[in-house]
BAFI-3210 file (N, C-alpha, C; in Angstrom, 3 decimals, decimal comma, padded with zeros to 6 digits):
// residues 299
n [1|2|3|4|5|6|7|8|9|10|11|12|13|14|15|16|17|18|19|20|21|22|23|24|25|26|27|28|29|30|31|32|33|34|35|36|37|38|39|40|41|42|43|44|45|46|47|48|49|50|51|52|53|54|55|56|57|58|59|60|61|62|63|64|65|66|67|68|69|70|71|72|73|74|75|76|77|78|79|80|81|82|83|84|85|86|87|88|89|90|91|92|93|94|95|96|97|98|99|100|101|102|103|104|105|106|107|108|109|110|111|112|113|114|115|116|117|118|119|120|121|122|123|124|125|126|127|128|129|130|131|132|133|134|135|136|137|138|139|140|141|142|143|144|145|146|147|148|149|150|151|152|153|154|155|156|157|158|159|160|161|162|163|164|165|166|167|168|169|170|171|172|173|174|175|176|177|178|179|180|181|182|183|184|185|186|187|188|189|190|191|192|193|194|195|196|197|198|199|200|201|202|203|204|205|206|207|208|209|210|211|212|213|214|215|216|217|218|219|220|221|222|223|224|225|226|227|228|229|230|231|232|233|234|235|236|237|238|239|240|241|242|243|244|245|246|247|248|249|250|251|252|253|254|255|256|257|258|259|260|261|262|263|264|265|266|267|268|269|270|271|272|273|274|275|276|277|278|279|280|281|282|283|284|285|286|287|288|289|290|291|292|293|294|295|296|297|298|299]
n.u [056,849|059,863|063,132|064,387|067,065|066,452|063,732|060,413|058,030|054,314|052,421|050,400|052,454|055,230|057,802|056,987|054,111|054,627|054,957|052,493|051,557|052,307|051,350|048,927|049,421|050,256|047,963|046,205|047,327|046,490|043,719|041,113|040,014|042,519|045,158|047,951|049,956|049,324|048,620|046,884|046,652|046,821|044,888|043,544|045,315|045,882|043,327|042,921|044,644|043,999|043,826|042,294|043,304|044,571|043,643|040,998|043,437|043,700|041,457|040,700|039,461|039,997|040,440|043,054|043,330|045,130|047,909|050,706|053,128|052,113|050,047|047,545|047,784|050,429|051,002|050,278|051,960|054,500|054,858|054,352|056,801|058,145|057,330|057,372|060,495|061,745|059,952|060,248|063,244|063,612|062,253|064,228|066,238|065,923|065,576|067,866|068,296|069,052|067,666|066,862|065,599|065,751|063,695|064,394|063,231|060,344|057,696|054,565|055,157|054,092|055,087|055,755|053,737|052,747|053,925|055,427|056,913|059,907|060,081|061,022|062,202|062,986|062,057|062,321|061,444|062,377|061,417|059,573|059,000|055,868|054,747|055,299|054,199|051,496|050,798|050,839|049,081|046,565|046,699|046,360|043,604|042,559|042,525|044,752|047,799|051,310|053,402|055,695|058,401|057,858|059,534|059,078|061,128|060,901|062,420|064,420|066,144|068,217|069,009|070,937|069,824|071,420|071,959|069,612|068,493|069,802|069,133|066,622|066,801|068,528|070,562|074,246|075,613|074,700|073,461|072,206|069,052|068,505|066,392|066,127|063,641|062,660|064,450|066,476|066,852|065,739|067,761|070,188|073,512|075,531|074,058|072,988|075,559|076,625|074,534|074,329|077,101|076,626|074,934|076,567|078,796|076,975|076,777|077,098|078,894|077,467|075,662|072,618|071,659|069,093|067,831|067,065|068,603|070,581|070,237|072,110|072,849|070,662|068,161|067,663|066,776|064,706|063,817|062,431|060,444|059,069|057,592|056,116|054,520|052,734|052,336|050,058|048,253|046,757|045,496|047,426|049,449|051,733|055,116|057,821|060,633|060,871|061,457|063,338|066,564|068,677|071,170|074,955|076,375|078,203|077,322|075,219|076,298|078,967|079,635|079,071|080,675|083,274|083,138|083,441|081,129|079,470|078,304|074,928|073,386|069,872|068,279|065,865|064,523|065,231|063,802|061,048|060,807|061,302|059,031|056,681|056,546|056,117|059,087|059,365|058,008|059,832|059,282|059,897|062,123|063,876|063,842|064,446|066,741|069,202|068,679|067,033|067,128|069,443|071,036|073,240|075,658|077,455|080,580]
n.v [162,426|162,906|162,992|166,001|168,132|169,766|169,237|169,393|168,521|167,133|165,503|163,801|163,171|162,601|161,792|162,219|160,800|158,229|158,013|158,130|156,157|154,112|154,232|153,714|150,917|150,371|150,544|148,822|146,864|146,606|146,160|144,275|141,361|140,104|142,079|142,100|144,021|147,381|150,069|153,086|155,774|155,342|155,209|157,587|159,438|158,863|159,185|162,063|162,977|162,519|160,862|158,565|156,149|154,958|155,298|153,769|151,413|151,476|151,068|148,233|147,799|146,978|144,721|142,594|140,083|136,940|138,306|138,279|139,162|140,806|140,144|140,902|139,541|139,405|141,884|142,607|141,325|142,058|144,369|144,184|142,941|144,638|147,270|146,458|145,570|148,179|149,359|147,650|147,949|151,069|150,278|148,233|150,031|152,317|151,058|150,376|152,712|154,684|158,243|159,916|160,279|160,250|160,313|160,028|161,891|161,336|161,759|160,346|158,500|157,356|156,795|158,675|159,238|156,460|154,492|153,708|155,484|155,689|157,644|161,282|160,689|162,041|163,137|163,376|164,446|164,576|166,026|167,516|170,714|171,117|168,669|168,123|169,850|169,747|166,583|167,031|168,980|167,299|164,775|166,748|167,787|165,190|165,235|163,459|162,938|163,207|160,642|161,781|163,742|165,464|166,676|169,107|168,859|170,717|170,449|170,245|167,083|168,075|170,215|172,409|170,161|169,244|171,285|172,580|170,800|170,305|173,551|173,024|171,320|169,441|167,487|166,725|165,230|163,418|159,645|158,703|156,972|156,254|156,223|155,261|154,981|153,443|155,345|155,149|154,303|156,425|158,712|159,990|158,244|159,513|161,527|159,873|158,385|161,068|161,851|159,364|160,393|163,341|162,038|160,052|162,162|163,588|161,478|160,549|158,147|154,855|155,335|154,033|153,504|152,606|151,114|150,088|146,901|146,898|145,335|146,522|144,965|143,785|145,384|146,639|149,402|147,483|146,076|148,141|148,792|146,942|146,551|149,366|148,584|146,581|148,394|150,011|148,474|147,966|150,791|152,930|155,092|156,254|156,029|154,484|153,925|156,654|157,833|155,868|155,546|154,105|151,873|151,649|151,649|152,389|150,187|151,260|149,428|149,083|151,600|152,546|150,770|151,624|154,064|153,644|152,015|149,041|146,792|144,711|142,827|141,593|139,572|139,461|136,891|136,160|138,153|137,473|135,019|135,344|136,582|134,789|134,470|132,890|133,072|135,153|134,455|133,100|134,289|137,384|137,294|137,362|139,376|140,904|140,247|139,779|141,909|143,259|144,190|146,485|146,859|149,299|150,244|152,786|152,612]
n.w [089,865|089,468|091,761|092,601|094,043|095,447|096,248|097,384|099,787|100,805|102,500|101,322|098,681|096,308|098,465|100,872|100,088|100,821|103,756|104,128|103,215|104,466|107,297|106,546|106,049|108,932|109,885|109,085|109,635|112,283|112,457|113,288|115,496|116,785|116,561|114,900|115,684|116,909|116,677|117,429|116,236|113,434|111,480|111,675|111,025|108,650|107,438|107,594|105,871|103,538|101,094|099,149|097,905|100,138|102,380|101,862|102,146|104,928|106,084|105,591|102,731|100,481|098,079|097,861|096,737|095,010|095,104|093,532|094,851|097,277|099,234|101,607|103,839|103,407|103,916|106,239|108,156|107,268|108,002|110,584|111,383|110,872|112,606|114,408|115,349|115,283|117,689|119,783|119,887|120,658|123,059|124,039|124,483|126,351|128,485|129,047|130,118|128,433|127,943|125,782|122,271|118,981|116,238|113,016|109,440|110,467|109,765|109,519|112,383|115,248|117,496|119,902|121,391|121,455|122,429|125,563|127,660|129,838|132,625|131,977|129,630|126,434|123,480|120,135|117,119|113,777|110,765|107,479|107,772|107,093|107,381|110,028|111,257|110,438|111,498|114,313|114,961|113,855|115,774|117,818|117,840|118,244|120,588|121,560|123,593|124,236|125,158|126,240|126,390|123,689|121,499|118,779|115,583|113,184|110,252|106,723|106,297|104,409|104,952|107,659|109,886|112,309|113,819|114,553|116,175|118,440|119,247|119,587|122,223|122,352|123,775|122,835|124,731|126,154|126,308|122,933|121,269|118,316|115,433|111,940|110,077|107,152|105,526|104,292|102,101|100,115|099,892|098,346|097,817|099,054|100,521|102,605|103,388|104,855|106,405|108,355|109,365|110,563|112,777|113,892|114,957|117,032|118,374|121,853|123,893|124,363|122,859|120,527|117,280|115,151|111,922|108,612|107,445|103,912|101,449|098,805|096,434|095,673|095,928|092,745|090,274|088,962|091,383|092,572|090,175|089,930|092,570|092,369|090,277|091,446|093,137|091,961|090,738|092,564|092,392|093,592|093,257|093,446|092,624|092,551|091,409|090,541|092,839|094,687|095,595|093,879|092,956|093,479|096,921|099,738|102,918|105,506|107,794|107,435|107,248|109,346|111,170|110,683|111,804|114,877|115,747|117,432|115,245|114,650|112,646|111,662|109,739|107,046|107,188|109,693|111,254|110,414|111,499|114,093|115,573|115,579|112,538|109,162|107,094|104,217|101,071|098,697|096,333|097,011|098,675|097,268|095,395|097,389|098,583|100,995|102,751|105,814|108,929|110,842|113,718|116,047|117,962|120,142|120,624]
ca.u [057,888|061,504|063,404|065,646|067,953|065,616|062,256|059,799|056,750|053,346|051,639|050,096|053,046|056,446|058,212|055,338|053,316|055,075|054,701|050,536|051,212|052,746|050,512|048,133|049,196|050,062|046,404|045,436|047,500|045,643|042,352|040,813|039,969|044,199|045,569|049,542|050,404|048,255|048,997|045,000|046,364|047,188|043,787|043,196|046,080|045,278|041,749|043,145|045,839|042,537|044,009|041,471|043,709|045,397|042,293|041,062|043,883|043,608|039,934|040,534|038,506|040,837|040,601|044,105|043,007|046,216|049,055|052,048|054,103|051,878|048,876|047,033|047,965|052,091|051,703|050,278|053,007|055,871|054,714|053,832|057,757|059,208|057,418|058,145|061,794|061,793|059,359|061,732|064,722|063,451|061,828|065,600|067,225|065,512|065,663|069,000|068,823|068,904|066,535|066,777|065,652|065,466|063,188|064,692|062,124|059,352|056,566|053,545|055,161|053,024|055,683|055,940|052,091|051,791|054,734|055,126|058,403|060,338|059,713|062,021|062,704|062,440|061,663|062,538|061,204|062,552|061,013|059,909|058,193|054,611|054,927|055,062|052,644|050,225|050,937|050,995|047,823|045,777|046,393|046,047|042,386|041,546|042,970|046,265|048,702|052,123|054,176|056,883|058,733|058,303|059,843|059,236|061,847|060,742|063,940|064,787|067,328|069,370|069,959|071,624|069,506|072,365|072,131|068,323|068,369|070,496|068,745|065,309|067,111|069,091|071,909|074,778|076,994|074,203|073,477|070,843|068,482|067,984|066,112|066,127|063,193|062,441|064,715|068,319|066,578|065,497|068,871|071,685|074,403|076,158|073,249|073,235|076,865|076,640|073,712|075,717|078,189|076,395|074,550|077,691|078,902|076,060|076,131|077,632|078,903|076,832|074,232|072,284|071,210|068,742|067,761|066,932|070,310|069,632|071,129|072,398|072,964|069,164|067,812|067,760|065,726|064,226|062,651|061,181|059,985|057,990|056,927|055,440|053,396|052,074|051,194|049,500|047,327|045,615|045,140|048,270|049,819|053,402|056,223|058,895|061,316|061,234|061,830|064,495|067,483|069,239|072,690|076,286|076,285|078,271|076,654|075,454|076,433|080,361|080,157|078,762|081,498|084,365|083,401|083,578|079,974|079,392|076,818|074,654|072,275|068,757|067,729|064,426|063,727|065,228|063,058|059,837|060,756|061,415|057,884|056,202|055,988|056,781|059,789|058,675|057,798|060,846|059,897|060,127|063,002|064,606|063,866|064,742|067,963|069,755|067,792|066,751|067,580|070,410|070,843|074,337|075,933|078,600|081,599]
ca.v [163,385|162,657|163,214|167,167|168,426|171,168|169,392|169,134|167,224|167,122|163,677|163,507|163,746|162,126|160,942|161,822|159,903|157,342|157,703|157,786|154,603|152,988|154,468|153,172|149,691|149,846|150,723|147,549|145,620|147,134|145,698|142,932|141,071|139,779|142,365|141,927|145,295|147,996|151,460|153,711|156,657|155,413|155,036|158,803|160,279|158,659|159,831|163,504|163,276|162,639|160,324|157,466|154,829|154,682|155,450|152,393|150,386|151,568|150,485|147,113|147,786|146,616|143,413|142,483|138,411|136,319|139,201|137,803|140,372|141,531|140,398|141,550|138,643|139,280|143,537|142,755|140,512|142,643|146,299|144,303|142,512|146,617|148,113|145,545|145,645|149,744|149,578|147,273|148,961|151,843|149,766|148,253|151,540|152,754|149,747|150,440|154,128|155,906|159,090|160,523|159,439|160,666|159,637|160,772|161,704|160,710|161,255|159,974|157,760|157,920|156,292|159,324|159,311|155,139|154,040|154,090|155,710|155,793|158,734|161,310|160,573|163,171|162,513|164,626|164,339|165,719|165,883|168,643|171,800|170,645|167,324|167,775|170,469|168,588|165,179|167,419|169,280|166,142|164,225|167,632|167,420|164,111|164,756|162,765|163,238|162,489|159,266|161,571|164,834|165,168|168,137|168,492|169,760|171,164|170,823|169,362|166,743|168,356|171,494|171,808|169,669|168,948|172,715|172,669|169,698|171,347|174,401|172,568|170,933|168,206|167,518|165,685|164,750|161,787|158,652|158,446|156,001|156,662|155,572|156,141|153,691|154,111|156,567|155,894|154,239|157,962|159,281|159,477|157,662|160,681|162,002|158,605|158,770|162,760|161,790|158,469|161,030|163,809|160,957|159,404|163,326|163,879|160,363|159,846|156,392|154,354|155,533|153,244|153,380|151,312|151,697|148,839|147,050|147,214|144,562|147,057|144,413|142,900|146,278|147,760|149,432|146,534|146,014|149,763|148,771|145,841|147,269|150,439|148,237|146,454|149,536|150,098|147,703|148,077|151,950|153,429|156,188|156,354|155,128|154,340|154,426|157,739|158,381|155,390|156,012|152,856|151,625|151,216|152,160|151,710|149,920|151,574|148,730|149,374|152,486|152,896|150,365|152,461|155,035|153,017|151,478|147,427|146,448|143,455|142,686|140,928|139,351|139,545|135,692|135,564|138,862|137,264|133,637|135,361|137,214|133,716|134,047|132,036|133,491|135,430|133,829|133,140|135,917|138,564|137,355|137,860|141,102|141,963|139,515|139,746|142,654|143,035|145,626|146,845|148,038|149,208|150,779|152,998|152,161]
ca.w [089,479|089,946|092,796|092,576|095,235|096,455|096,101|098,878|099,556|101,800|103,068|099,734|097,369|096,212|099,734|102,104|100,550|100,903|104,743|104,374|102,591|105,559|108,211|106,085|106,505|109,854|110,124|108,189|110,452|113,789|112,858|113,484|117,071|116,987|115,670|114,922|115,874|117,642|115,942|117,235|115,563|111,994|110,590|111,828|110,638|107,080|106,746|107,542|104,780|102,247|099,717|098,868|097,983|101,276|103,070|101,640|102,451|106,548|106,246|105,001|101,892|099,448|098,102|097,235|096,025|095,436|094,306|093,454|095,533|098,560|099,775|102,776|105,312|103,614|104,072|107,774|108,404|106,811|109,011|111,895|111,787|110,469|113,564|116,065|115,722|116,132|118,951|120,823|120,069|121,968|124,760|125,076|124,852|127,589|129,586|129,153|130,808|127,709|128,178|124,488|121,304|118,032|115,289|111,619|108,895|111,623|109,333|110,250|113,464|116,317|118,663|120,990|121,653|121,739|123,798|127,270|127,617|130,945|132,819|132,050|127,881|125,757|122,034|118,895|116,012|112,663|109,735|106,803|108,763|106,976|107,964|111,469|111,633|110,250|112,327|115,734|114,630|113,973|117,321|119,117|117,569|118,351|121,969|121,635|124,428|123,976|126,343|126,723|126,312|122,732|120,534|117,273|114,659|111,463|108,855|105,755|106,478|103,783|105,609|108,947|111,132|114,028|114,750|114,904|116,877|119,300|119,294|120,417|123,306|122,205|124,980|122,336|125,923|127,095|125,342|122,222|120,726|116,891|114,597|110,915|109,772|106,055|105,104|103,674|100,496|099,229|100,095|097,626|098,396|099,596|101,326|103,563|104,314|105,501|107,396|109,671|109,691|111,482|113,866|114,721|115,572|117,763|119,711|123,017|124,298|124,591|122,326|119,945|115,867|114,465|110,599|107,557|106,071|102,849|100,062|097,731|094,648|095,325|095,550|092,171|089,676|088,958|092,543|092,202|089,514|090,338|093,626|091,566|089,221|092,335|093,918|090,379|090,014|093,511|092,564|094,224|091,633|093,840|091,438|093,931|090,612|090,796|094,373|095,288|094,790|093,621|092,725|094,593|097,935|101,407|103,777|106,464|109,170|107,267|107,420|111,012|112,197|110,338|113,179|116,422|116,278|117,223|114,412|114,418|111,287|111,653|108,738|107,042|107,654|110,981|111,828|110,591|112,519|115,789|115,846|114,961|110,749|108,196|106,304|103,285|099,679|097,731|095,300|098,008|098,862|095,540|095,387|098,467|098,885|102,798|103,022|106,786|110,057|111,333|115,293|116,180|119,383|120,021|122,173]
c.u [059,220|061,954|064,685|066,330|066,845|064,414|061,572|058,666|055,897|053,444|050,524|050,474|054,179|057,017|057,088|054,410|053,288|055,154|053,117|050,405|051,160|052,248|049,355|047,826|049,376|048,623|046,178|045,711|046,723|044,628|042,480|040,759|041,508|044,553|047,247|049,816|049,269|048,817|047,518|045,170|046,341|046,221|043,769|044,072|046,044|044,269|042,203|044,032|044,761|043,010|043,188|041,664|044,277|044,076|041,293|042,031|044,029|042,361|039,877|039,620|038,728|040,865|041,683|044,735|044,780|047,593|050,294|053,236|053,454|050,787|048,611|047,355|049,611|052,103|051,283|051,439|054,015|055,934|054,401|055,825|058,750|058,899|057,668|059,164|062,101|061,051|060,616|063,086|064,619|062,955|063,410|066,486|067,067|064,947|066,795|069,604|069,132|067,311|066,274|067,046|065,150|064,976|063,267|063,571|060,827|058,006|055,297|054,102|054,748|054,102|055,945|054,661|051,766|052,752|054,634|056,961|058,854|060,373|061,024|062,736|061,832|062,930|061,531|062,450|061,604|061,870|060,661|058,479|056,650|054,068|054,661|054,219|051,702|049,979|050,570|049,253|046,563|045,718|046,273|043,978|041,504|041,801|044,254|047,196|050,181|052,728|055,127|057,120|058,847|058,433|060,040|060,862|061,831|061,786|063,521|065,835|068,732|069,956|070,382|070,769|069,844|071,920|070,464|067,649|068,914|069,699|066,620|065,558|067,785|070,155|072,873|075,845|075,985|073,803|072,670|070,342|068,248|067,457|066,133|065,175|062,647|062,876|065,643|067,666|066,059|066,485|069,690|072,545|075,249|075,283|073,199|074,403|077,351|075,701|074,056|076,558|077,851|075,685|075,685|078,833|078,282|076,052|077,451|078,256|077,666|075,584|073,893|072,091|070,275|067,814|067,338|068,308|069,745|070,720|071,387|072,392|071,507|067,819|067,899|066,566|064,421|063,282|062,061|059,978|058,387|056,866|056,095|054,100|053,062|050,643|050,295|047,868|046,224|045,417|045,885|049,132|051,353|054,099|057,412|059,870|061,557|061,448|062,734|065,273|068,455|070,802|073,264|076,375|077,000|077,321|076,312|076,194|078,452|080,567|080,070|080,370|083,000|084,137|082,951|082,337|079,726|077,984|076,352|072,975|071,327|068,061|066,764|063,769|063,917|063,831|061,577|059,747|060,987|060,113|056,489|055,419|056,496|057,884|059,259|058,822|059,342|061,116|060,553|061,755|064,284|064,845|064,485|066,400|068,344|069,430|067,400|067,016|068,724|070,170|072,310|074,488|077,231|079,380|082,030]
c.v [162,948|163,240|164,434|167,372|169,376|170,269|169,490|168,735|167,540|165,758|163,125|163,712|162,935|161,733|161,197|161,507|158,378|157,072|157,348|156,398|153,554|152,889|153,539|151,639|149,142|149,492|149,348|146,704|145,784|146,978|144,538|142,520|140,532|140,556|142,401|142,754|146,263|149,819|152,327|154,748|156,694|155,939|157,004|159,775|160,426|159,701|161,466|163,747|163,460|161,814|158,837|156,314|154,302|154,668|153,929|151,327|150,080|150,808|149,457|147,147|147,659|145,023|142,935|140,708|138,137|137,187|138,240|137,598|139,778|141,351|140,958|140,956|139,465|141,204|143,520|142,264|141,882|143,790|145,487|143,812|143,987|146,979|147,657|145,893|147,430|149,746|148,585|147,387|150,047|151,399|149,452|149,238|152,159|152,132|149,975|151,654|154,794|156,750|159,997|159,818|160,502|160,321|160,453|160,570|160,945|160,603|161,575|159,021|158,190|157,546|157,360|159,265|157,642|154,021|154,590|153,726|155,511|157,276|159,095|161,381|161,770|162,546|162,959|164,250|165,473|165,254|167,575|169,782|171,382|169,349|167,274|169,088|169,842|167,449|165,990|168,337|168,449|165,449|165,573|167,941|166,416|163,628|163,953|163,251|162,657|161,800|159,947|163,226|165,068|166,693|168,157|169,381|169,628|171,653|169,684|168,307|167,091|169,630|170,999|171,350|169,415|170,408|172,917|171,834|169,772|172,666|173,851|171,395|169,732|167,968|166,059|164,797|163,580|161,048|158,757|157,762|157,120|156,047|156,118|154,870|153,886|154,863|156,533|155,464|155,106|158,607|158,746|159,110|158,499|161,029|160,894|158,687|160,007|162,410|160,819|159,677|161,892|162,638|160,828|160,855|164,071|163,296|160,671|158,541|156,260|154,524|154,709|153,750|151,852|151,536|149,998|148,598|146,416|146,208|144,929|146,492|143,584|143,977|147,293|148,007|148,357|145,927|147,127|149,435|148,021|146,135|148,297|149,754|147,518|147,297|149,823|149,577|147,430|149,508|153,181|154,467|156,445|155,132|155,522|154,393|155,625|158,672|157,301|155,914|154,681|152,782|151,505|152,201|152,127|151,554|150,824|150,751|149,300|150,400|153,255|152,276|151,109|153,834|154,545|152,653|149,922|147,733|145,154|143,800|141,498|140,962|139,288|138,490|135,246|136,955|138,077|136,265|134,204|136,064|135,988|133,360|133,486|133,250|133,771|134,863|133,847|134,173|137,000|138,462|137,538|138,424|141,810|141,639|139,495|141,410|142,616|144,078|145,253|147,653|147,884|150,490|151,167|153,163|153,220]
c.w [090,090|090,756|092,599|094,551|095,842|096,521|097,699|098,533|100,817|102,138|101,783|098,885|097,650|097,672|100,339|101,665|100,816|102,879|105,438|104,152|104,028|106,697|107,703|106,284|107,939|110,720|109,879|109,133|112,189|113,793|113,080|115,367|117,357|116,484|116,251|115,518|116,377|117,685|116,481|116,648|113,951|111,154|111,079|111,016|108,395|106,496|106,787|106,515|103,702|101,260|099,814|098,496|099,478|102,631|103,509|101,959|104,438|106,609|105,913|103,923|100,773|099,537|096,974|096,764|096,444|094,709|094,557|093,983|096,769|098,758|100,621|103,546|104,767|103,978|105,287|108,132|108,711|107,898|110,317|112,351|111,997|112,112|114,727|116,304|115,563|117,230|120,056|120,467|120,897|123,252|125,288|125,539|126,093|128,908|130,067|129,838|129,584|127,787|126,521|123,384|120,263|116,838|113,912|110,965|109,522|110,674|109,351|111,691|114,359|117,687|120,437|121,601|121,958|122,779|124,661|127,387|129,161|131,412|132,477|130,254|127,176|123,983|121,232|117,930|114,618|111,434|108,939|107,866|108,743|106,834|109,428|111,706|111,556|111,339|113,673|115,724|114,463|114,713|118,087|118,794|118,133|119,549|122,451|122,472|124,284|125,643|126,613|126,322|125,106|122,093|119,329|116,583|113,246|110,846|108,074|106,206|105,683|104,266|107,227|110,409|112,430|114,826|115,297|115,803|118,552|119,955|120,336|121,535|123,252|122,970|123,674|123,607|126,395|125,557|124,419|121,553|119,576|116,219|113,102|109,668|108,527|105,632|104,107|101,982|099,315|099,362|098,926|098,317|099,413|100,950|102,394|104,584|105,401|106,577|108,524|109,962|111,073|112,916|114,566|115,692|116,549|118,706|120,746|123,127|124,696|123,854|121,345|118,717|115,241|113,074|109,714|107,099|105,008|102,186|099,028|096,255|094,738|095,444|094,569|091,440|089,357|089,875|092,097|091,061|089,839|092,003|093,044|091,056|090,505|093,138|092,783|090,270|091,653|093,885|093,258|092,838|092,421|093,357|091,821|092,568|090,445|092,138|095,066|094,642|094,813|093,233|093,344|095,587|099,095|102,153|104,925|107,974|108,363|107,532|108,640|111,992|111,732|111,265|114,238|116,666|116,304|116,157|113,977|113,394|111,457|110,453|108,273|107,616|108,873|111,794|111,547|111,672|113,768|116,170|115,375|113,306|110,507|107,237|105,028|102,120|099,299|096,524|096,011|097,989|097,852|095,573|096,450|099,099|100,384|103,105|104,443|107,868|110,815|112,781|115,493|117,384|119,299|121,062|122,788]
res [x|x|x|x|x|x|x|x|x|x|x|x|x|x|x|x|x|x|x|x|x|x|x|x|x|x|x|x|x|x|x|x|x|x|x|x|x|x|x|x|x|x|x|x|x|x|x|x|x|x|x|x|x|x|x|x|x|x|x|x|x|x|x|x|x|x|x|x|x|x|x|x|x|x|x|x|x|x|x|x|x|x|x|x|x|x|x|x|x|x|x|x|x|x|x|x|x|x|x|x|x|x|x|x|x|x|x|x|x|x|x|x|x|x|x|x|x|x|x|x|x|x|x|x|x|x|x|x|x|x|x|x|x|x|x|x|x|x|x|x|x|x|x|x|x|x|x|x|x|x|x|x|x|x|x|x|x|x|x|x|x|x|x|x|x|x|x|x|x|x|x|x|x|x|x|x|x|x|x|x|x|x|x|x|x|x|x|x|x|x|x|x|x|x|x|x|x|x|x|x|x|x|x|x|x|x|x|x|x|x|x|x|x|x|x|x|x|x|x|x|x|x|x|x|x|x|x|x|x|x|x|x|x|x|x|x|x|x|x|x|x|x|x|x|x|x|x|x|x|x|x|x|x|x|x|x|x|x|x|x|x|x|x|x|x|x|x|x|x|x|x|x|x|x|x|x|x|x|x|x|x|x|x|x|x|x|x|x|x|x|x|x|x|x|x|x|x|x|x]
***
């Protein structure tokens, strides 16, 4: 179903499930005796959502032969290079003496529960009210303790999150680590810009942002597309065409540094080569063009 101004969504529907998906693979990438990445709540949080393609793809029980796109060695790869470079963005942040971090549309992320924060950090999660019920309800089941002071906050990001953010203890006068990992590419263009806006209204000196920069003219319909029929054909029924939102965009790194933030951009192929991969296929990279993450700091 297409994406309205009011809609809303579970962990099995239009955007959230688009976060089961990704739990899903971080799962995939957390087996095995090496595993890339080391996620123990993904696979749990999956099987409690109930959807059977994704289920299957935590369990390794998908046999995704030689796809064109995305095999199974390139979707371990890809989530193990995504969650690396957010996990050490907050390890440096708080290397750095930042004590507050905020994880936008959080999800399914387990990061408050699997890092090992510095004593002292407190950790706010926003996302939609039955989103983080759920997520906080299912590790309080299976015994899950969180690494840190973590507070949830149930909003839409389209209503006034700053105030609710605030309201569940957010101090905007010290520094803060943000992340916003998967998100701006379901945002209208607008909705993106409003959302830097309030961030950059919230931060302190010294506080950090770190998010995907996105290659607006190598991201269009056209990827969705092909990503969709992917997901397709290994039993996945989310048709990212109707939930990106594509076309001309400001950057976020332009439009971060048009309000006093340094911003440096890590490219997809320098992110895989510094975690020891091979730079991704030449199709990928097509599709995905200078595509890669953005971390930026404000003076």
């Amino acid at each position: 179903m297409p994406r309205t101004d009011g809609d809303t969504w579970d962990l099995a529907s239009s955007v959230g499930a688009t976060a089961t998906s990704v739990a899903a693979t971080r799962a995939l990438a957390s087996r095995g005796p090496d595993p890339l990445i080391d996620d123990p709540y993904a696979a749990l949080l999956v099987e409690a959502v109930g959807l059977p393609h994704f289920i299957k793809v935590a369990g390794g029980d998908i046999d995704f032969g030689d796809d064109p796109l995305f095999g199974a060695d390139q979707m371990r790869e890809h989530i193990a290079v995504r969650t690396r470079f957010f996990d050490d963005f907050f390890t440096a942040a708080g290397a750095a003496g930042i004590r507050q971090a905020v994880i936008l549309a959080s999800g399914l992320d387990t990061r408050a529960f699997r890092l090992s924060w510095p004593d002292g950090t407190t950790v706010f999660e926003i996302d939609q009210p039955t989103v983080i019920e759920f997520k906080t309800r299912v590790l309080a089941d299976a015994g899950a303790a969180p690494t840190a002071d973590r507070r949830t906050v149930g909003i839409d990001l389209r209503e006034d999150w700053p105030t609710a953010l605030r309201e569940a203890g957010f101090d905007p006068s010290q520094p803060t680590a943000w992340i916003a990992e998967g998100l701006l590419i379901y945002l209208p263009p607008e909705a993106q810009d409003r959302l830097l806006d309030n961030i950059s209204a919230l931060s302190a000196p010294g506080s950090r942002l770190a998010t995907e920069h996105m290659d607006a003219k190598a991201l269009t319909g056209d990827w969705a597309k092909a990503m969709t029929e992917r997901a397709r054909r290994h039993g996945s029924d989310i048709n990212l065409q109707e939930l990106f939102y594509s076309g001309p965009r400001t950057s976020a790194a332009e439009h971060l540094r048009a309000q006093g933030w340094r911003t440096d951009v890590l490219s997809g192929s320098a992110a895989y080569e510094a975690n020891g991969f091979q730079a991704p296929a030449d199709n990928l990279i097509a599709m995905a063009g200078d595509s890669g993450y953005l971390s930026a700091e404000l003076a």
